[in-house]
C-alpha positions in Angstrom: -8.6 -3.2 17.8 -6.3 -2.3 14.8 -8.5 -1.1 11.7 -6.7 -0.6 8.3 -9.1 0.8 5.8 -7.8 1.3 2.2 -9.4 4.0 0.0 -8.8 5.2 -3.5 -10.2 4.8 -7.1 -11.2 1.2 -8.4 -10.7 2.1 -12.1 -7.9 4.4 -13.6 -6.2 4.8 -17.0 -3.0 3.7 -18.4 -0.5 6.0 -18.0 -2.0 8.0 -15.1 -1.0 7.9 -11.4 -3.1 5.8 -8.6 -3.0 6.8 -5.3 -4.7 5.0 -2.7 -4.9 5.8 1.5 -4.7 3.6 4.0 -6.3 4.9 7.1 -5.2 3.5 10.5 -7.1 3.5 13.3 -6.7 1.8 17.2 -3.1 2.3 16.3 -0.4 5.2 15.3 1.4 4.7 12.6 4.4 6.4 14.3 4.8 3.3 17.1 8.0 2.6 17.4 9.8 -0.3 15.7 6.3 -0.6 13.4 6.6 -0.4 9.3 3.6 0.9 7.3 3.2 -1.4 4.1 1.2 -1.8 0.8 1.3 -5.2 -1.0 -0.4 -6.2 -3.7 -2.1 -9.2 -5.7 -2.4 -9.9 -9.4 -5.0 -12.3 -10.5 -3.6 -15.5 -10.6 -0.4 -14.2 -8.5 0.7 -14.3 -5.5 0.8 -11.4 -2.5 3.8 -9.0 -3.8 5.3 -6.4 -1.5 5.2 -2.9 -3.0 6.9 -0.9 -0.8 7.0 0.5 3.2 8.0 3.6 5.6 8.7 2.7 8.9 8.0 5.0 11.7 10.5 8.2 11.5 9.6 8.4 7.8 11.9 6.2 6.1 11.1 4.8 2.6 11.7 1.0 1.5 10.6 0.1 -1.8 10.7 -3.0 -4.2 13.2 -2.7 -6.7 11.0 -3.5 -9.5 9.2 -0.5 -9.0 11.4 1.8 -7.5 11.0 4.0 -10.3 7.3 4.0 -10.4 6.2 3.9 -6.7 6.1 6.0 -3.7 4.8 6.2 -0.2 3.8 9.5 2.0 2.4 9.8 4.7 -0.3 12.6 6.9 0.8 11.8 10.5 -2.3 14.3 11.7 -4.7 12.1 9.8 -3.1 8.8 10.5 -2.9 7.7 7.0 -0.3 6.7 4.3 -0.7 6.7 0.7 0.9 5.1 -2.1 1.7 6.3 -5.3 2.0 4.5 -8.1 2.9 6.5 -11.7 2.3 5.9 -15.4 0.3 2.2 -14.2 -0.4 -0.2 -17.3 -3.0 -3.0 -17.4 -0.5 -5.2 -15.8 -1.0 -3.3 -12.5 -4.2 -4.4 -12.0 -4.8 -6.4 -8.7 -5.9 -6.1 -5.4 -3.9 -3.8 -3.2 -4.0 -4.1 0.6 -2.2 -1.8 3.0 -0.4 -3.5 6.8 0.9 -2.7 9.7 3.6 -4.7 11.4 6.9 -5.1 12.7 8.2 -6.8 9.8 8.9 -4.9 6.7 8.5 -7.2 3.7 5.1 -9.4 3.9 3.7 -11.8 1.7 1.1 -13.6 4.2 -2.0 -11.8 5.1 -3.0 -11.6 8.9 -5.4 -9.6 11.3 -3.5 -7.0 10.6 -3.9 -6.2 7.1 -6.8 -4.8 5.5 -9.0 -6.0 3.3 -7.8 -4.8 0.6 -9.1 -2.7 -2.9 -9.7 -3.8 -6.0 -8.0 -1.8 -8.5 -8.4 -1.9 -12.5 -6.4 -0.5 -15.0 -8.2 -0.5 -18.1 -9.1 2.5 -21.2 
């Protein structure tokens, strides 16, 4: 029923912004009480929350990124995007986007989706 599709570049250059979309569909991502969330995963690593807006709009972010990271998001479309500036090599993983009543999440489920590969390399 709920389909999260994320969308963006697979290779990008240190010191240059990502952005990737997730796109939402069988659900809004204005239902109430829901957060929209990207997490990521390093290789070797394990699942690290990035960031979330829940659904008037409001930001969460981890503090280890705070200053790097931002979320938007195109209520028309149904999407959200993160934004991640000046990346280096280290931000290289696989980045997934969620939808769920919890804000922080570290355990995949149904409703994640299945996620992007990201490299930052050159």
């Amino acid at each position: 029923q709920v389909q999260l599709q994320e969308s963006g570049p697979g290779l990008v250059k240190p010191s240059q912004t990502l952005s990737l979309t997730c796109t939402v569909s069988g659900a809004s991502i204005t239902t109430i009480n829901y957060y929209m969330t990207w997490i990521r995963q390093r290789p070797g690593k394990g699942f690290e929350w990035l960031g979330s807006i829940n659904y008037v709009g409001r930001l969460y972010y981890t503090p280890s990124l705070e200053s790097r990271i931002s979320i938007s998001r195109d209520t028309l479309k149904n999407q959200f995007t993160l934004h991640l500036s000046a990346v280096i090599p280290e931000d290289t993983a696989r980045y997934y986007c969620a939808r769920d009543t919890r804000m922080v999440l570290t355990t995949p489920d149904e409703y994640w989706g299945q996620g992007i590969q990201v490299t930052v390399s050159s």
